[in-house]
C-alpha positions as a Markdown table, in Angstrom:
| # | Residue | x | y | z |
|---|---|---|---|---|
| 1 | Unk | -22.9 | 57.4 | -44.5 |
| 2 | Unk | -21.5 | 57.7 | -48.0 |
| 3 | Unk | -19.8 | 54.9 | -49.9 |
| 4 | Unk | -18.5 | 54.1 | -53.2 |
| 5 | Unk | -21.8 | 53.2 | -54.5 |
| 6 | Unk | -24.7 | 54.5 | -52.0 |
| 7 | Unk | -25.2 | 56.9 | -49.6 |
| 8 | Unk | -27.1 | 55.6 | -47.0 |
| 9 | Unk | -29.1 | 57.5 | -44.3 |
| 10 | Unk | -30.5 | 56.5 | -40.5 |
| 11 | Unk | -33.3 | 58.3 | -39.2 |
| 12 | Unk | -33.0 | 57.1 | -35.6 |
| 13 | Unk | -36.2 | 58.8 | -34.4 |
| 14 | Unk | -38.2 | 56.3 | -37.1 |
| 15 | Unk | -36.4 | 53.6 | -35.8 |
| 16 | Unk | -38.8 | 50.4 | -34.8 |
| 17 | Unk | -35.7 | 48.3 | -34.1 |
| 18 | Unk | -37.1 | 45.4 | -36.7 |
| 19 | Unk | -33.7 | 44.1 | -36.8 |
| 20 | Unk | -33.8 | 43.4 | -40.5 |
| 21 | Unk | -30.7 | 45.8 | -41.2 |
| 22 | Unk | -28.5 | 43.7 | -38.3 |
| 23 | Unk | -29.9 | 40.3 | -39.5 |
| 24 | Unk | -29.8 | 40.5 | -43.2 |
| 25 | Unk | -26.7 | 42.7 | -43.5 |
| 26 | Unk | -24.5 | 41.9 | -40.2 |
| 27 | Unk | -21.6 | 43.2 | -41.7 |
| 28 | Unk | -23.1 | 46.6 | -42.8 |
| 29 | Unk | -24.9 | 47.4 | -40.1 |
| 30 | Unk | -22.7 | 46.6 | -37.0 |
| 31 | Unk | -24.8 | 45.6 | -33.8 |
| 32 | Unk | -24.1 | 47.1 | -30.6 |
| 33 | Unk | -20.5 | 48.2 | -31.7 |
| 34 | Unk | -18.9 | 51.9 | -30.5 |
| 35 | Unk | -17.9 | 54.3 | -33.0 |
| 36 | Unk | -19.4 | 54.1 | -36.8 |
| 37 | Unk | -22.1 | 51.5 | -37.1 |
| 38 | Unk | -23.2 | 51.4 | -40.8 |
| 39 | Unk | -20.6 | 50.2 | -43.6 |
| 40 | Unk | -22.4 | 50.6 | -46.9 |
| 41 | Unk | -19.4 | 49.1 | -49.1 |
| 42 | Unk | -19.5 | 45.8 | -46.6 |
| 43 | Unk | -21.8 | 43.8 | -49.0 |
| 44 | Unk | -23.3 | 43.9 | -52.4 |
| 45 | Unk | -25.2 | 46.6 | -53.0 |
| 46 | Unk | -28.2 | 44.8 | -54.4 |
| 47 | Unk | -28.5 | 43.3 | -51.1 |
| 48 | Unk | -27.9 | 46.4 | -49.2 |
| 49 | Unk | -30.8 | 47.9 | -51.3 |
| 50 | Unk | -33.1 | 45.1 | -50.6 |
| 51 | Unk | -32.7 | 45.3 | -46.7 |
| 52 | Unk | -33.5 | 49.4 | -46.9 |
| 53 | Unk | -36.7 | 48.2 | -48.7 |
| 54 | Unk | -37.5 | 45.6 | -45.7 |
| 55 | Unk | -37.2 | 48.6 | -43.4 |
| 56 | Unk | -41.3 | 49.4 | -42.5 |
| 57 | Unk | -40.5 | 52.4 | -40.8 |
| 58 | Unk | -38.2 | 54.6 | -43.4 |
| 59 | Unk | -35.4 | 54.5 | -40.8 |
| 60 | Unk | -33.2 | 53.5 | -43.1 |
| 61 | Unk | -32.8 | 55.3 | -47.1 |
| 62 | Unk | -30.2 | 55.5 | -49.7 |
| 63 | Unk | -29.3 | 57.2 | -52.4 |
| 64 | Unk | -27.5 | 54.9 | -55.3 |
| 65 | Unk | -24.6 | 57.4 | -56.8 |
| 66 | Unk | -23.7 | 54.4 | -59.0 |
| 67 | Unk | -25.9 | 54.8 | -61.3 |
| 68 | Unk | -28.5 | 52.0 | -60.7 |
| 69 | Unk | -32.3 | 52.6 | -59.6 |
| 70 | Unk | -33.2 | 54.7 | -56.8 |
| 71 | Unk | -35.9 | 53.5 | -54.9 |
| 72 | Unk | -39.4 | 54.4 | -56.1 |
| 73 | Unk | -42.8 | 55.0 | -54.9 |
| 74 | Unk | -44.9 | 51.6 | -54.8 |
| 75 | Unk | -47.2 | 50.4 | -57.6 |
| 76 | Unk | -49.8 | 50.2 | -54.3 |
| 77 | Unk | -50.6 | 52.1 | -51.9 |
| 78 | Unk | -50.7 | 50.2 | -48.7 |
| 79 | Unk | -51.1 | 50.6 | -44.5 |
| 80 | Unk | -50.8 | 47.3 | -42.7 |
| 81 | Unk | -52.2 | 47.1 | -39.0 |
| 82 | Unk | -49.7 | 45.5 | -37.1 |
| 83 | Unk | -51.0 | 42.8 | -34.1 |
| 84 | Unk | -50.3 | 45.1 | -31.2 |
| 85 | Unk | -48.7 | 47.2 | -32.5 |
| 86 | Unk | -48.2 | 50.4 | -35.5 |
| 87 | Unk | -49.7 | 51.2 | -38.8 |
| 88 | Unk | -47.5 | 50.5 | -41.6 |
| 89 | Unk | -47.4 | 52.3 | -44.8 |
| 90 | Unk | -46.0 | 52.2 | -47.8 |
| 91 | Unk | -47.1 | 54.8 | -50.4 |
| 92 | Unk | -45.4 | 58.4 | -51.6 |
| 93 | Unk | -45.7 | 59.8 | -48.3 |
| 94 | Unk | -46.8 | 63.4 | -47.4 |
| 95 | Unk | -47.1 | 63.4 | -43.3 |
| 96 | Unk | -48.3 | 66.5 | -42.2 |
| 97 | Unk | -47.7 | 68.7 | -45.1 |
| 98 | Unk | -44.4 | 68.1 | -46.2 |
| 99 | Unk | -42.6 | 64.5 | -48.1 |
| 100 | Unk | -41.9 | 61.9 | -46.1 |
| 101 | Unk | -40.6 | 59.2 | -48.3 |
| 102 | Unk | -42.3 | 55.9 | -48.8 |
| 103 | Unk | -42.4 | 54.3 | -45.9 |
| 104 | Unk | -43.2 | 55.1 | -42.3 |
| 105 | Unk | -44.8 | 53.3 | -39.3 |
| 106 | Unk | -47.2 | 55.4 | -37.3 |
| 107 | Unk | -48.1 | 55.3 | -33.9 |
| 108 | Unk | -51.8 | 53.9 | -32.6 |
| 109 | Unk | -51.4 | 53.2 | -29.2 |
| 110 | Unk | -51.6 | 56.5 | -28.2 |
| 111 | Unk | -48.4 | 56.9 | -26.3 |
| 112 | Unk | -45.7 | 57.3 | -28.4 |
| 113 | Unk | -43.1 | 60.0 | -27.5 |
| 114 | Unk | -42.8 | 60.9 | -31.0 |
| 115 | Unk | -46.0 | 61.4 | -32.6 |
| 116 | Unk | -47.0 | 60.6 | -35.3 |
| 117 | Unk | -44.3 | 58.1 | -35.5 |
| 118 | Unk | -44.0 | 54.7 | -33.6 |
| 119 | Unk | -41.4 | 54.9 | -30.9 |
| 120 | Unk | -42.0 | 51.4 | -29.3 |
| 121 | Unk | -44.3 | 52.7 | -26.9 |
| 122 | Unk | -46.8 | 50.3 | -27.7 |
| 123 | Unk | -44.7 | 47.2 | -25.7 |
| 124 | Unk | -44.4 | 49.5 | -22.5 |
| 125 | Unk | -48.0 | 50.3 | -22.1 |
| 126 | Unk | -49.0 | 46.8 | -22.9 |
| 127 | Unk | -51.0 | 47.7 | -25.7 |
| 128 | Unk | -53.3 | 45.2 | -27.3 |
| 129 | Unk | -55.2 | 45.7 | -30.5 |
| 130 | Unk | -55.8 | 43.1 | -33.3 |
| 131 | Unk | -53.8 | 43.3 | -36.5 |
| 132 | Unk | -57.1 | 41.5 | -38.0 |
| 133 | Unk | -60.2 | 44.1 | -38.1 |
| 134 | Unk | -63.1 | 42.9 | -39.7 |
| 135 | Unk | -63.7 | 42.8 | -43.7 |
| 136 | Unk | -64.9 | 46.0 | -44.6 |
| 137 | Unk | -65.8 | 47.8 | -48.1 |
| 138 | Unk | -62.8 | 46.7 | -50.5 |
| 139 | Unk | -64.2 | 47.5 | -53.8 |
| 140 | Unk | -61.5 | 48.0 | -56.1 |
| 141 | Unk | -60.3 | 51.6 | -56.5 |
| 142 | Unk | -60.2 | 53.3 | -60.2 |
| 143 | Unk | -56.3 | 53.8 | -59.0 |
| 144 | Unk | -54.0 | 52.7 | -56.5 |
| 145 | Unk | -51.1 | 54.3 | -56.2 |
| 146 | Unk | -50.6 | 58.0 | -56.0 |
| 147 | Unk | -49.3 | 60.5 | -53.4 |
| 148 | Unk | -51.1 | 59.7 | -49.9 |
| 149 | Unk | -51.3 | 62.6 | -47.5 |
| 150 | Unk | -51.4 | 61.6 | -44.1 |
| 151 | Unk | -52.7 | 64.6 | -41.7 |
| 152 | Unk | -52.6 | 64.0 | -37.8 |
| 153 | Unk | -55.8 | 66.3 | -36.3 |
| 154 | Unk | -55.2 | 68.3 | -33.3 |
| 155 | Unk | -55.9 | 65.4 | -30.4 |
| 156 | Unk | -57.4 | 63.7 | -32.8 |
| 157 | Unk | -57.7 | 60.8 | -35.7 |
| 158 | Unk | -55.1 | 60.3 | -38.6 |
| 159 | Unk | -56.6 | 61.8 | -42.0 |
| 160 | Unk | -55.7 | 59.9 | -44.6 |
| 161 | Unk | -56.4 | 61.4 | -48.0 |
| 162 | Unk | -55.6 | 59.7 | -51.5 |
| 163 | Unk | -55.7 | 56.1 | -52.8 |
| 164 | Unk | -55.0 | 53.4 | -50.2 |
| 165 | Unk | -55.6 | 49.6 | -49.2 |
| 166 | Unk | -56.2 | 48.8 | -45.5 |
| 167 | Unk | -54.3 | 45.6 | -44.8 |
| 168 | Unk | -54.5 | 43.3 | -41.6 |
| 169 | Unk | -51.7 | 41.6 | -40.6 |
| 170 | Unk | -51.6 | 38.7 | -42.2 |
| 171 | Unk | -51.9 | 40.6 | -45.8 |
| 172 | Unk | -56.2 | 40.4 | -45.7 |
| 173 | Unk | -57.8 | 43.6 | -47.6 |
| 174 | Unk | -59.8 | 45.2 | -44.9 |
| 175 | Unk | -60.4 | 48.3 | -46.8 |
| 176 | Unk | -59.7 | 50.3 | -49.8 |
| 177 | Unk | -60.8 | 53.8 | -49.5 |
| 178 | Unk | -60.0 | 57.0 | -51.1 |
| 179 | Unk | -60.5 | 58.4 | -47.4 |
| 180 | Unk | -59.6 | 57.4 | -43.9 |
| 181 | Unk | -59.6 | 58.2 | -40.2 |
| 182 | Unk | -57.5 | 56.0 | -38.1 |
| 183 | Unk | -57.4 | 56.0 | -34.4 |
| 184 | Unk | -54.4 | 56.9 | -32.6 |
| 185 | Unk | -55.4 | 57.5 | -29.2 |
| 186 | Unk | -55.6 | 53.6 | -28.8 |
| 187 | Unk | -59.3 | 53.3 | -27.7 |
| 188 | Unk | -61.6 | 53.4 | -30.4 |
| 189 | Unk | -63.8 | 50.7 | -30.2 |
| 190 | Unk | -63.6 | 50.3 | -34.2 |
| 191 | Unk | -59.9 | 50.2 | -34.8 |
| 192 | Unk | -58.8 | 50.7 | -37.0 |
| 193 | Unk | -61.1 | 53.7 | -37.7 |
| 194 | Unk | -61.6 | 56.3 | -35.4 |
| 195 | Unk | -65.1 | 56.3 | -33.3 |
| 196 | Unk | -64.5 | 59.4 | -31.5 |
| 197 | Unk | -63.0 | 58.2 | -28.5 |
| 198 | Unk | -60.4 | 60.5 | -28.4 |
| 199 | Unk | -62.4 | 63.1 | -27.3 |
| 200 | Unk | -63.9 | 60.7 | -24.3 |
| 201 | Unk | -60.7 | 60.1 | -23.1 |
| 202 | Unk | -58.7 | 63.2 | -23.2 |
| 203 | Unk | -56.0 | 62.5 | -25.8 |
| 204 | Unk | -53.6 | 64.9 | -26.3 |
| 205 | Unk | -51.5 | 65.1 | -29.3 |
| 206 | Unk | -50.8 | 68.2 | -32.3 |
């Protein structure tokens, strides 16, 4: 949706439903309304910048066409492990080969309908995983930002290749790594890494 000062675009299929777009900016992003939803010139544009940034998932980008800063890849690379829930990242995101933006929550559960994103499934299924793993190596990297490929295997683990910092929930370092593969099929018994479960239990997913 174009406006005087930003374009900005909704990727329904990332969609968590965080609410942070409907809370934050009511009057841009119209709740449960028929007919066009999203108002970019409805508020300040600072503000309508800040709640795209709140968005974990990427749903929601703009492009400024005023002139001021468009967003920019983080000084950090980071992937949080929600309680019960998705991986969120925030780095320059390469998912499966091709840009992705910078931020994207990914499914762990096992049953999303949209692999490798989040769909939600995670509530239906009654998923339960802790967003607080155990400390593991969290040396300090030589850098930590930098493009982070993300590479689901074929019923498989996530690969994870470039810098990144493994966060639990509440913001603890769990890991910083270089390389990573997380779980997805929702059993490993050493979430967030993958154990090799998958492969006992038949998951199924390109």
């Amino acid at each position: 949706m174009r406006g005087a000062r930003l374009e900005l675009d909704f990727e329904g299929r990332r969609c968590i439903h965080s609410r942070f777009c409907v809370t934050w900016t009511p009057s841009v992003f119209l709740a449960n309304v028929k007919g066009p939803w999203i108002h970019p010139d409805a508020m300040p544009v600072e503000r309508v910048v800040e709640v795209a940034h709140a968005c974990p998932s990427g749903a929601i980008r703009y492009r400024r066409i005023d002139g001021g800063a468009q967003e920019a890849a983080p000084p950090v690379n980071l992937a949080t492990v929600r309680e019960a829930g998705p991986y969120a990242f925030r780095a320059e995101l390469q998912i499966d080969g091709a840009p992705a933006g910078f931020r994207a929550t990914l499914c762990r559960c096992g049953a999303s309908k949209n692999k490798p994103y989040c769909d939600g499934s995670h509530h239906e299924i009654g998923f339960t995983a802790s967003g607080e793993p155990a400390t593991g190596k969290t040396e300090m990297l030589a850098a930590r930002d930098g493009v982070l490929a993300i590479d689901p295997q074929l019923n498989g683990p996530l690969c994870v290749r470039g810098n990144l910092e493994i966060l639990s929930g509440t913001g603890r370092a769990v890991a910083r790594t270089t390389t990573a593969y997380l779980c997805r099929c929702g059993g490993s018994a050493n979430k967030p890494f993958c154990d090799g479960t998958h492969t006992k239990i038949g998951f199924k997913s390109s």
